[in-house]
C-alpha positions as CSV (number, residue, x, y, z in Angstrom):
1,X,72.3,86.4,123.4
2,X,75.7,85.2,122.8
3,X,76.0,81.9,120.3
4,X,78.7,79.6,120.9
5,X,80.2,77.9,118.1
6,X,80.4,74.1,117.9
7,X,84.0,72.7,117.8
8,X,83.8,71.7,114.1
9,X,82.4,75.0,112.9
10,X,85.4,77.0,115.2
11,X,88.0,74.2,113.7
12,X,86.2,75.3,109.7
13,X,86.7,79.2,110.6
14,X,90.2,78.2,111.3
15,X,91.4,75.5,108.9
16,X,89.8,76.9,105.3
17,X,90.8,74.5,102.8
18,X,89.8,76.3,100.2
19,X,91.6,79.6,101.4
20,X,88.5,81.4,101.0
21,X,89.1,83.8,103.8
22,X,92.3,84.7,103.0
23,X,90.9,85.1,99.2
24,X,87.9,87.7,100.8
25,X,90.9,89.3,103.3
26,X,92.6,90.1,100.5
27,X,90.2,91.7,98.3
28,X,88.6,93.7,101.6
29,X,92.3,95.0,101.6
30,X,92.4,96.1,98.2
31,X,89.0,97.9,98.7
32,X,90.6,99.5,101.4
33,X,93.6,100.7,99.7
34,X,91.2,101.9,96.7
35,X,89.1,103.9,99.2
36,X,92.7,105.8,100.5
37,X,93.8,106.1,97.5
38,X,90.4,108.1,96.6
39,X,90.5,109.9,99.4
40,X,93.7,111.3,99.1
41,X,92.9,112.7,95.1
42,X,89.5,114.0,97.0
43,X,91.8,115.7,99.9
44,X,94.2,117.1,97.1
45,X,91.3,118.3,94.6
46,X,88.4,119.0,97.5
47,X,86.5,116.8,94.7
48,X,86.4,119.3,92.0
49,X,88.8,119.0,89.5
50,X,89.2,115.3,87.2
51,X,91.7,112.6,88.2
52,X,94.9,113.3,85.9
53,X,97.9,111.4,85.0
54,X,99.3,109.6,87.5
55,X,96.5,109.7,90.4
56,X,94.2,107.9,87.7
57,X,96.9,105.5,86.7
58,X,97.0,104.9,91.0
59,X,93.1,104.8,91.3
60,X,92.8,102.3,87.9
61,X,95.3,100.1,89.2
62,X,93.5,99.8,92.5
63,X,90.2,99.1,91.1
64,X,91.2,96.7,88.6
65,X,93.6,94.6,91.4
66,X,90.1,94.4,93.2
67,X,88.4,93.6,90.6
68,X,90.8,90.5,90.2
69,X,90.3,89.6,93.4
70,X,87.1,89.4,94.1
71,X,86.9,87.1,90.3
72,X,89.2,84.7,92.3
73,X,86.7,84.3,95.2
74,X,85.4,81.0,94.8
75,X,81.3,81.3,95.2
């Protein structure tokens, strides 16, 4: 069963004062970017030698911008 929003809740999802959803969008895209950026050492190593130099500079960078992010999401 389908639920149809009321005209105030669709005008909320749309207008976010507190940019909230842009706040979560961004940190969702940062996860994203970590996972890639994993997946690529994992594609390069098949998962069995360490992150070195600049692949772990790469993969730190991601997870601390993420990190930031998601402290910036207002609860």
């Amino acid at each position: 069963m389908i639920k149809h929003r009321s005209p105030s809740r669709s005008y909320q999802a749309v207008h976010d004062s507190e940019g909230r959803r842009q706040q979560i969008a961004q940190f969702e895209a940062s996860l994203a970017a970590l996972r890639k950026e994993l997946n690529l050492w994992w594609d390069r190593t098949a998962g069995l030698e360490p992150c070195q130099g600049p692949q772990l500079l790469s993969v730190r960078a991601k997870v601390r911008e993420s990190a930031a992010l998601e402290r910036g999401i207002e609860r």
